[in-house]
C-alpha positions in Angstrom: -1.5 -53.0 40.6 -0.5 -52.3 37.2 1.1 -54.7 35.0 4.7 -54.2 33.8 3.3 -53.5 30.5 0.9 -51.2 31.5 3.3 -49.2 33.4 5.4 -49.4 30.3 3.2 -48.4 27.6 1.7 -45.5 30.1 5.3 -43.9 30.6 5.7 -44.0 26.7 2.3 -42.4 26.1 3.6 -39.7 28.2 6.9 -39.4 26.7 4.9 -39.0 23.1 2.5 -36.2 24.4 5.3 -34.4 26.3 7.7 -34.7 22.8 4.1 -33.1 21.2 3.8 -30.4 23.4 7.4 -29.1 23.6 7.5 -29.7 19.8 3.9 -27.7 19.5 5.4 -25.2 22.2 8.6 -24.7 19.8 6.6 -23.9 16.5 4.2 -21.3 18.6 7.2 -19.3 19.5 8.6 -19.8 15.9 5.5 -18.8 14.7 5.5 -15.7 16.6 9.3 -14.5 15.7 8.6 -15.0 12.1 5.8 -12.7 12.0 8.3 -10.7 14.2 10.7 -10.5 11.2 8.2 -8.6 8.8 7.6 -5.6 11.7 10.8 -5.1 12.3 12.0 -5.0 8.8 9.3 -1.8 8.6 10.3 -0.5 11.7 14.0 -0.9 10.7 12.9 0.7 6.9 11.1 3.3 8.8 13.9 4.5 10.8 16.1 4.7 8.0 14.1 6.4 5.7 13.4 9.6 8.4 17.2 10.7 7.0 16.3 10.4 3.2 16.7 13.6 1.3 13.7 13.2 -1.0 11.1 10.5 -1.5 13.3 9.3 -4.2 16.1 8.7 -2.3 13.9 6.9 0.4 12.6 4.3 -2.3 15.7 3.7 -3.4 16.7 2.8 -0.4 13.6 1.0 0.6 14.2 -1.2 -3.1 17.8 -2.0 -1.9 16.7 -3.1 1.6 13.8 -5.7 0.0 16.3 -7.1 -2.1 18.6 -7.9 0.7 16.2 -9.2 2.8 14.5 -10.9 -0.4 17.4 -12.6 -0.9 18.2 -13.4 2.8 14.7 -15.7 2.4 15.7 -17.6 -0.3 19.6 -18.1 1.2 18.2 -18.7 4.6 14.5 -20.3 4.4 14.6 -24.0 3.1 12.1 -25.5 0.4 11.9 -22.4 -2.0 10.0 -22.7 -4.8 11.7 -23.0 -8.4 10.7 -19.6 -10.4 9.7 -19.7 -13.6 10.3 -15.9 -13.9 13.4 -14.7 -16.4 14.8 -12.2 -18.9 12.1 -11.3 -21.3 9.0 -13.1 -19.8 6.9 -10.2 -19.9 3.4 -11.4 -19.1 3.4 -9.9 -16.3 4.1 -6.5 -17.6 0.8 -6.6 -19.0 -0.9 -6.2 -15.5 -1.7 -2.6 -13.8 0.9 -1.6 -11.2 0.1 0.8 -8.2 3.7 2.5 -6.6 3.7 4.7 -3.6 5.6 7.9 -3.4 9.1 7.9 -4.4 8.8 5.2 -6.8 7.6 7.4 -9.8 10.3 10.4 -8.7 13.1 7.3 -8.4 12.1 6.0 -12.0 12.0 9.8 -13.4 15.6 10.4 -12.3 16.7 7.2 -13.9 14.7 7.9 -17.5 15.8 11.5 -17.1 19.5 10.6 -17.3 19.4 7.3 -19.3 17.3 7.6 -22.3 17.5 10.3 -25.0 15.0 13.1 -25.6 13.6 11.4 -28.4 13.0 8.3 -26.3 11.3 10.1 -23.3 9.0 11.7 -25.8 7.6 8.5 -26.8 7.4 7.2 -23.2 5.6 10.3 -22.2 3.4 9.0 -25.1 2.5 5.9 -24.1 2.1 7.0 -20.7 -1.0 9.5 -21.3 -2.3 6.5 -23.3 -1.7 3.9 -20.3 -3.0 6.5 -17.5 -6.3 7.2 -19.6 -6.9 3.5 -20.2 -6.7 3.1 -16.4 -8.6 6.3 -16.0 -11.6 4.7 -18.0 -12.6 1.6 -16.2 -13.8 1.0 -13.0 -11.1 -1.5 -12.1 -8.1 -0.8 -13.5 -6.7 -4.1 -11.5 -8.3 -5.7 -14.4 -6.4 -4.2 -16.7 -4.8 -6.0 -19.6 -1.7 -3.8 -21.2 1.9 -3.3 -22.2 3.6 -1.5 -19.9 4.8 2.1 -21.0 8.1 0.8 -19.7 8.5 -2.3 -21.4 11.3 -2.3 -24.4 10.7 -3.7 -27.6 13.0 -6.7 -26.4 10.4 -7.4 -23.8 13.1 -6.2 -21.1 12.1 -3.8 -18.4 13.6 -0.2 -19.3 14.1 0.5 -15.9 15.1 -2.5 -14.2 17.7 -1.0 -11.9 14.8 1.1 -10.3 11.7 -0.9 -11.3 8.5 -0.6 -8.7 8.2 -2.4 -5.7 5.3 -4.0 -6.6 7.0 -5.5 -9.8 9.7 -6.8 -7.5 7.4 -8.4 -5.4 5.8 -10.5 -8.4 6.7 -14.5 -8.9 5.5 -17.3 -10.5 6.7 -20.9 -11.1 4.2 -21.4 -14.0 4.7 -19.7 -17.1 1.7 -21.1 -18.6 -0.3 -19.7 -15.6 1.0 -16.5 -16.5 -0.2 -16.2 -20.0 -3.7 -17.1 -18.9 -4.4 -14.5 -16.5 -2.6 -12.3 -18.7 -4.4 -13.3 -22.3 -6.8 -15.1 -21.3 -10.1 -13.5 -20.7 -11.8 -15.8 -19.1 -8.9 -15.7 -16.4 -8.8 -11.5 -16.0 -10.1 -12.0 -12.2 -7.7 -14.7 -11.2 -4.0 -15.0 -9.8 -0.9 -16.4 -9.9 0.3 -17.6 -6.4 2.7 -15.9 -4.9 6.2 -16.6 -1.9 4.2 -14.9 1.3 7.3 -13.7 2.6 8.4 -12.2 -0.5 5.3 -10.0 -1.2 5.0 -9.1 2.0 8.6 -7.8 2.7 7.8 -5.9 -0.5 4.2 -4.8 1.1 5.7 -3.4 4.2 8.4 -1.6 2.2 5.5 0.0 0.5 3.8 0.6 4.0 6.9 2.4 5.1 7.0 4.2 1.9 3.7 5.7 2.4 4.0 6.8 6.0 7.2 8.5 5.6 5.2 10.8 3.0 2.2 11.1 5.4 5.1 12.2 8.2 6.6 14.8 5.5 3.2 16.3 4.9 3.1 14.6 1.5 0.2 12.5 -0.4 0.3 9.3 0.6 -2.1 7.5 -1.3 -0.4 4.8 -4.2 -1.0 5.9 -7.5 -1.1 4.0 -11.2 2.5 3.8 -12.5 1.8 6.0 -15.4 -0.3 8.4 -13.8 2.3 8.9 -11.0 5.5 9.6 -13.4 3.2 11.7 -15.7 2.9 13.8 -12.9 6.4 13.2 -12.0 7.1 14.7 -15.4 4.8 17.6 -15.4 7.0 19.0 -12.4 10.4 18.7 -13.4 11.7 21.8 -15.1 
């Protein structure tokens, strides 16, 4: 016969185990509705962008709907990290950006009715510079420069209707920044970035590119300046 003790120490064993296996049982279903959240945001995006009038309706849309459910992560999710990122860091916009349709024709229809004529002049400028620098390497990932749309203030010109991809972009280390940026030595490396942030943006893109492919459109993402060069060439 067992001892008191025994019987004791057995029944609290098993209370431990069966605590570890609801709790264990609790975080696999958590588990599996968090990743639930990111396809439904994309089937939710998807939905909504089948009644866009354009492409560039649709990303403006799509940008809205990633801020709001960016900013439903950091309201909702606890232990966020503390951003470096703020007005007129501009490391960053030193690094190539890709943006699948509608971004360009979104960020065309701002420039076309915010800056002047002698201001899109010199953007269009600097963007057949930017777009053959990409042009000529083999990686443009790897590329190191200014970004046609930064202002001499360091500010974003178009931050209202900046690319996803730009959105998606944070860093808690400014210092980390500048290396990867500056730094040479650093060209192939990263700066970490909040995985439910960059992909919320991601699938935005995703949904972004299959609403093109359902219109019969290119789908492919293209270099920010390439894309609103083109943009360019066919507005009248």
């Amino acid at each position: 016969m067992n001892s008191p003790l025994t019987t004791e120490t057995a029944a609290a064993e098993a209370s431990v185990i069966a605590d570890i296996a609801e709790v264990g049982a609790l975080t696999r279903s958590l588990a599996k509705r968090y990743e639930g959240i990111f396809s439904h945001f994309r089937s939710v995006l998807l939905e909504a962008l089948q009644g866009a009038d354009t492409m560039a309706d649709g990303a403006r849309y799509a940008m809205a709907m990633t801020e709001a459910a960016s900013a439903s992560f950091r309201d909702n999710f606890p232990n966020q990290p503390v951003y470096a990122c703020k007005s007129g860091c501009a490391a960053c916009c030193h690094l190539f950006v890709a943006v699948p349709p509608g971004i360009a024709e979104a960020i065309a229809a701002h420039i076309e009715v915010t800056f002047p004529p002698a201001e899109r002049t010199a953007l269009v400028t600097r963007l057949d510079e930017a777009a053959a620098a990409a042009a000529e390497v083999e990686d443009p990932t790897l590329l190191r420069r200014r970004c046609p749309l930064l202002g001499e203030d360091n500010r974003c010109s178009v931050y209202e209707v900046r690319p996803l991809t730009c959105r998606a972009f944070t860093s808690t280390s400014v210092s980390r920044c500048q290396q990867i940026v500056f730094d040479p030595a650093f060209a192939a490396a990263g700066v970490d970035q909040n995985p439910a942030l960059y992909r919320i943006h991601k699938e935005a893109t995703v949904a972004l590119q299959e609403t093109a492919r359902r219109r019969g459109l290119p789908a492919e993402q293209k270099g920010l300046a390439r894309a609103l060069l083109d943009v360019f060439m066919e507005l009248p």
